[in-house]
Structures are given as structure tokens and as C-alpha cells.
C-alpha positions in Angstrom: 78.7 97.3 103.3 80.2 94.7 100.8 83.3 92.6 100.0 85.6 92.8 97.0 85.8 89.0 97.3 83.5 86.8 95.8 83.6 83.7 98.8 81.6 81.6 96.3 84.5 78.4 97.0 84.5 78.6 100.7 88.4 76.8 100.8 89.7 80.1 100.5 88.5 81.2 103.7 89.3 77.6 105.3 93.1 78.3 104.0 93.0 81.9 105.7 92.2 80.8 108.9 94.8 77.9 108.7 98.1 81.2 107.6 96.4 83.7 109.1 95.3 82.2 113.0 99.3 81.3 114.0 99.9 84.9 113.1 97.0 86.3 115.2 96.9 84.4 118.5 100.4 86.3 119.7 98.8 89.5 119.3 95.2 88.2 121.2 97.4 86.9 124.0 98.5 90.3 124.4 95.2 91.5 125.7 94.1 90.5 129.6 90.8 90.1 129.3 88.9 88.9 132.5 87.1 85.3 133.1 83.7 84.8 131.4 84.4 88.3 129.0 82.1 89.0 126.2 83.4 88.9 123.1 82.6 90.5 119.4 84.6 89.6 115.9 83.5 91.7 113.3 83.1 90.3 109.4 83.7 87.1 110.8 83.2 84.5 107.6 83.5 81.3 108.7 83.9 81.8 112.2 87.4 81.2 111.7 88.7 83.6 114.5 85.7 83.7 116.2 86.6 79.9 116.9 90.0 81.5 117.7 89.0 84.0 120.4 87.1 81.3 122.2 90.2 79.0 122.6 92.4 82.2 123.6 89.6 83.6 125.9 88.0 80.7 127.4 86.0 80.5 128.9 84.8 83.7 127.0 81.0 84.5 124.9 81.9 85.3 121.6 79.9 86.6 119.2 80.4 86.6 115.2 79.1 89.1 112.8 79.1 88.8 109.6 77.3 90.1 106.7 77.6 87.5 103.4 74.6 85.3 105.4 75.8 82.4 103.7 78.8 82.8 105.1 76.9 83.1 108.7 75.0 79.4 107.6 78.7 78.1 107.2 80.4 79.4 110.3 77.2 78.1 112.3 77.3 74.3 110.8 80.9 74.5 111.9 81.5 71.1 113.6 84.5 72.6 115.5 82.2 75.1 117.5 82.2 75.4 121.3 79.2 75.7 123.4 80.0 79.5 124.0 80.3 80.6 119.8 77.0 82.1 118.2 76.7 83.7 115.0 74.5 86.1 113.6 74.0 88.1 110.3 74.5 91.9 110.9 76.3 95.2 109.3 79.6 96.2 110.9 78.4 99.8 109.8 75.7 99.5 111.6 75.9 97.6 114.7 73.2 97.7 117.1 74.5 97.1 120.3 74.4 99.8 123.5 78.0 101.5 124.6 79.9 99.5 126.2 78.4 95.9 125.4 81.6 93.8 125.0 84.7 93.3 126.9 86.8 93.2 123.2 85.9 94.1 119.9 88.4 92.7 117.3 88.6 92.4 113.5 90.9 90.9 111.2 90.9 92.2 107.4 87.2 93.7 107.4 88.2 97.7 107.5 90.4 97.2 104.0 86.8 96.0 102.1 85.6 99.6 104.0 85.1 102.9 102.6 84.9 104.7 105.6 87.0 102.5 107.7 87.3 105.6 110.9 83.0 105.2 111.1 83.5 102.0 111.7 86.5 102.3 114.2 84.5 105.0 116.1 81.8 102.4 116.5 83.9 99.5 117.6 85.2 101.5 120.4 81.7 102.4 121.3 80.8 99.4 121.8 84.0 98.2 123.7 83.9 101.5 125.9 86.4 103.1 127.8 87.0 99.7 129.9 86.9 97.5 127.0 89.5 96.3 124.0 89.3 96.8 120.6 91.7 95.0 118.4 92.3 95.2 114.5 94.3 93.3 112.0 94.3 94.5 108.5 97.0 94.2 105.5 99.5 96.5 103.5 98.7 95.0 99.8 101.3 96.9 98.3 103.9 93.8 99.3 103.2 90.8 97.8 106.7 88.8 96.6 108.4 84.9 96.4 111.8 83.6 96.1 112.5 82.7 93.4 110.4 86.3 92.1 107.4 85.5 90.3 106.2 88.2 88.6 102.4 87.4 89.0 103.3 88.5 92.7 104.4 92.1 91.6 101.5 92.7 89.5 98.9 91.3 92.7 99.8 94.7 94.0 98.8 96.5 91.2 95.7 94.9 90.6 94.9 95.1 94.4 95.6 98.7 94.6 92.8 99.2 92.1 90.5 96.8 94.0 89.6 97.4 97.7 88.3 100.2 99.1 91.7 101.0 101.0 94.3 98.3 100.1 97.5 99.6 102.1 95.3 100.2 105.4 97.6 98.4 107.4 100.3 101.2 107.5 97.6 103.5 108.1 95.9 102.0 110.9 97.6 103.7 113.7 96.6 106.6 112.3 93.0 106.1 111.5 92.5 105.1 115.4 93.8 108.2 116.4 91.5 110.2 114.2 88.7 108.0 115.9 89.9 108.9 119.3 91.3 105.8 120.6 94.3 105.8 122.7 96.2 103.3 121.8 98.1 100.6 124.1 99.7 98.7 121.4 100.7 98.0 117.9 103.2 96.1 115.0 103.5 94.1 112.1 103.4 90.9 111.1 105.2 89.3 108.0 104.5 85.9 107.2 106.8 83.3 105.4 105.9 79.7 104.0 108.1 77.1 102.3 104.9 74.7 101.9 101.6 75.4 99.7 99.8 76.9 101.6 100.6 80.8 101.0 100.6 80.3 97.8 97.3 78.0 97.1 95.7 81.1 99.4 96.9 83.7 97.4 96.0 81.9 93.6 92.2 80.8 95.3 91.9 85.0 96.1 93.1 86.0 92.6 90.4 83.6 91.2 87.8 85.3 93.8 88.6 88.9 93.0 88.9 87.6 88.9 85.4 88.9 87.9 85.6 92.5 89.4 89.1 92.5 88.5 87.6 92.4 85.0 84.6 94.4 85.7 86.7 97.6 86.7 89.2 97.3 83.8 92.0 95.7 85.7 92.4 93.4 83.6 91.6 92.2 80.7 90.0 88.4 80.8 93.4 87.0 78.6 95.4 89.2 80.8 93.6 87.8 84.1 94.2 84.1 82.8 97.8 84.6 82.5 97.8 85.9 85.8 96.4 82.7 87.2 98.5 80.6 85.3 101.3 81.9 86.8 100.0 82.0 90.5 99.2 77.9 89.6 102.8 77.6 88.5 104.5 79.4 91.2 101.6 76.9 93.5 102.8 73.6 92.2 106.7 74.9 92.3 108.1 73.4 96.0 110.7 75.7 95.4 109.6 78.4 95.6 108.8 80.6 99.3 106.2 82.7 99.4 106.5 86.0 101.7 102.7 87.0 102.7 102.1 90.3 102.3 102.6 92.3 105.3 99.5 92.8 108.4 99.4 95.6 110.9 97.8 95.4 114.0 96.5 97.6 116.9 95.1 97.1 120.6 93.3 100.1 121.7 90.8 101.5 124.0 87.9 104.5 123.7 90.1 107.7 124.9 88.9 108.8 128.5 87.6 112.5 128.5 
């Protein structure tokens, strides 16, 4: 497997966990898992949910995977990691663990960098098995916007749309688990507002990161990509402005029972 995203500056992926845990710990406090449960978070980066199931869970073993292994050197120098928090390098396409090895499986925008995202469904639930959790969190790209409207924000989706392996997976994600036989137990969306910096700084950091294969695939053109990030640094610096985070969908399953 492989990312779009070039994590090179690792505050991108410091700013995601500080938008994007607030919007995932409802959805993890959903799920009653029992005391001392053994937890897996797939394409985990910096550990920053990992982190994040071990404060909702505790006291909880969680285990982060992740396959940039500098990202895995990062997430284990965290200074913020709990006694129970390990992390390993490994491919979410091929994970090597027996049927039925953790109490919850989650992961949060790892199936949109995917080409086969149903494989690797089909595998978390193996792994869960029929009396464990899986739990996915993944976005709908094609909905970026601001108030005032910035038009650097329509053309994100356009560009996007082009770029990952399956950029509007969130409204197909109930879907996808049905084809891998889960049965599902519960699912929504999330939409995210911010009247600060932080959305937005997030959003011009991971137009920057995606830049180069932006370029690379005929996206853009390099003037074209520059005025694109001039604008997301405008719209940044603007405390006018409210950014609206493009939609996530999420889904709490379990393996089917024959």
C-alpha cells in the first residue's frame, strides 16, 4: 500500500489530530467495549487516535499500525504515550494477526488512500471476529467550502477527485461493508465547522503535501498549483472567514454471523 500524502512536515498530521479527535471520540463512545479490551488502529501516523482510543478505552491495549515507518519512529517518541500504547510498522493489506485477535478494529481516513478498500474491510473484520468491533471513519472530498466562498476550496474537490484512490468513500462506506459481509450496528456523518485557523491551516498544509503528485499526474500545472496555495494562505490568515470541513462518514460494524 501507499499514501497520496507526502507527511514530510509532520504539523499536518499534529493539526489533524487536534480537528479531527473532537469529531471522533462521540462515535468511539458509542461502542461498549469491555475492561482491559485489545485494541487495533490501522494507518495510524502519529499515533494520534491510537493515543485516543487509549483515553476512551482505558484501561485498553492498543496497538498502532502504520506503514510510512517514520511515521511509526514519530508516534513511538510521542511524549504523550500511556503505558498501554505500542506501535509497530506493518501493511493494513496484509495484516498478520489470527481471526479474532482484537476486541475493536478502527480506522480513520486510511481506506480513501486504498484501492481495494472491501479487501481490507474483509480483513478488519477477520480480525475483530464475530464478537468484536470494527469501526471506520473516512471522508466525502467532493465538499470542501468557506464563508465568505473561496474559490481555492471549490477547486480542492477537483483536484482531490483526481488524487486518491477513492476520494468520495465516505458516502460509500455503508455500502462497501455490506459487500464485505458485515452487519452493521451503526452509522452517520460528521460535518465540521471552525471560525479559528485551524481548518484552514490543515487544509493549506495538505494542499502543499499532495503539491508534487498533484503536479506529477497533470492536475495542475506548477503556476496553477502556486496560485492555489496562495489562495488557501489568504483565506488562512483571513479571521473572517469559516471554514466548513469537508464532510466524514462513519460506521460501527461487526463480522456477519453465518
Amino acid at each position: 500500500m501507499s499514501y497520496t500524502i507526502d507527511e514530510a512536515n509532520l504539523e499536518r498530521q499534529v493539526l489533524l489530530g487536534k480537528v479531527m479527535n473532537p469529531l471522533t471520540r462521540p462515535i468511539l463512545e458509542r461502542v461498549p467495549l469491555r475492561r482491559g479490551a485489545r485494541i487495533l488502529d490501522l494507518g495510524c501516523g502519529q499515533g494520534n487516535a491510537t493515543r485516543l482510543l487509549a483515553d476512551v478505552y482505558s484501561p485498553a491495549e492498543c496497538l498502532g499500525i502504520e506503514y510510512d515507518q517514520k511515521l511509526v519512529d514519530f508516534a513511538r517518541a510521542h511524549p504523550d504515550n500511556p503505558p498501554c500504547v505500542r506501535f509497530e510498522q506493518g501493511d493494513a493489506t496484509k495484516l498478520p494477526f489470527a481471526n479474532g485477535s482484537f476486541d475493536l478494529v478502527f480506522a480513520r481516513y486510511l481506506l480513501v488512500h486504498l484501492p481495494d478498500p472491501i479487501a481490507v474491510i474483509r480483513e478488519m473484520l477477520r480480525i475483530a471476529g464475530p464478537a468484536g468491533y470494527v469501526v471506520s471513519y473516512e471522508p466525502d472530498c467532493a465538499s470542501n467550502f468557506t464563508w465568505p466562498p473561496s474559490w481555492a476550496y471549490d477547486k480542492i474537490a477537483t483536484v482531490w477527485g483526481g488524487l486518491f484512490a477513492d476520494p468520495t468513500i465516505g458516502r460509500k462506506l455503508v455500502h462497501y461493508f455490506r459487500a464485505a459481509g458485515a452487519a452493521l450496528l451503526d452509522c452517520g456523518a460528521v460535518q465540521g465547522m471552525d471560525t479559528g485557523q485551524d481548518f484552514k491551516r490543515t487544509y493549506r498544509l495538505s494542499i502543499e503535501a499532495t503539491g508534487p503528485a498533484m503536479v506529477a499526474q497533470g492536475l495542475l500545472t506548477p503556476d496553477e498549483h502556486g496560485a492555489l496555495l496562495a489562495e488557501m494562505i489568504r483565506v488562512e490568515q483571513d479571521p473572517e472567514i469559516v471554514c466548513f470541513k469537508m464532510p466524514d462518514m462513519w460506521v460501527i460494524a461487526r463480522a456477519a454471523t453465518p
